[in-house]
C-alpha positions, 0 to 999 in steps of 0.5 A: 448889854455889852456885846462888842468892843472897848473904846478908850478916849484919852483925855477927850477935850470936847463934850459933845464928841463924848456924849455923841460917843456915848450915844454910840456905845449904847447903841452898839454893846459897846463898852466906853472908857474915859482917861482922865483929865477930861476937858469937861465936867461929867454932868447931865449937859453933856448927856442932854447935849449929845448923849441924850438919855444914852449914858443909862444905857451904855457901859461908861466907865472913867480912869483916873490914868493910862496905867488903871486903864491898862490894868482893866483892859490887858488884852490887845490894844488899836490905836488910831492916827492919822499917823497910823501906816495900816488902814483899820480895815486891814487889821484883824480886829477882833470883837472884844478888843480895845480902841483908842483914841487921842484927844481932839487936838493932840491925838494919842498921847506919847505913853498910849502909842508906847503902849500900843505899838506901832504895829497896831497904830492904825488909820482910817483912810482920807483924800490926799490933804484931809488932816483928820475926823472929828472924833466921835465920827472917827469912832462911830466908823471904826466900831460900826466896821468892826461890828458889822466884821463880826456879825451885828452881834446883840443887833435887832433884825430890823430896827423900829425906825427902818420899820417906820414909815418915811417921811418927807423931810421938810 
């Protein structure tokens, strides 16, 4: 059931960060949007290493470029940089917007900043000398403030593993 935001990975390079991503979609109502070229193959390794049985569950949906992308979701676009001047936390994001994020390596691409704007290029807030996050935690932060934003819309009450009993971890 999707019931929260879009995110958007251009060009996402690492497998493991996508199927992690994935992961989080599904949990979240999340919609995920893939631009492609993709550094990996879409096959089972990638769900079975990080998305698990996730991507049956969650809304995948693959782009061949940026301009299918914009076509299929027009309405208002987040980027997220290290380079953003706004703290993600200070920007009015609402539940059915549109999160993007770069590549691992390189970030957004010069035609998503063109299309996002500087004034919804957003960051997430480091210590002084921090480079960047990882990626699929970059994301899992972003769409978990902004649910929680918006009322854990589609959520459970409590969730079975809260409900469980703990557990000694070794």
């Amino acid at each position: 059931m999707h019931t929260l935001v879009e995110i958007v990975l251009v060009h996402p390079e690492i497998a493991p960060n996508t199927g992690a991503i994935i992961r989080l979609a599904a949990n979240t109502g999340a919609g995920l949007h893939l631009v492609e070229p993709l550094g990996f193959e879409l096959d089972d390794r990638l769900y079975s290493r990080g998305g698990l049985d996730y991507h049956e569950l969650a809304a995948v949906t693959v782009h061949p470029d940026l301009a299918a992308l914009d076509a299929a979701l027009p309405g208002t676009w987040w980027g997220f940089s290290a380079r953003g001047s706004t703290r993600f936390t200070d920007a009015p994001i609402n539940a059915d917007d549109v999160l993007v994020f770069g590549a691992e390596r390189a970030g957004l691409t010069d035609a998503a900043q063109a299309r996002i704007g500087n004034e919804q290029l957003l960051s997430i807030p480091m210590v002084e000398g921090s480079r960047s996050l990882n990626l699929a935690n970059a994301v899992a932060v972003v769409v978990y403030d902004t649910w929680r934003r918006h009322g854990y819309p589609g959520a459970t009450s409590g969730g079975t593993v809260a409900e469980a009993p703990l557990q000694p971890p070794f």
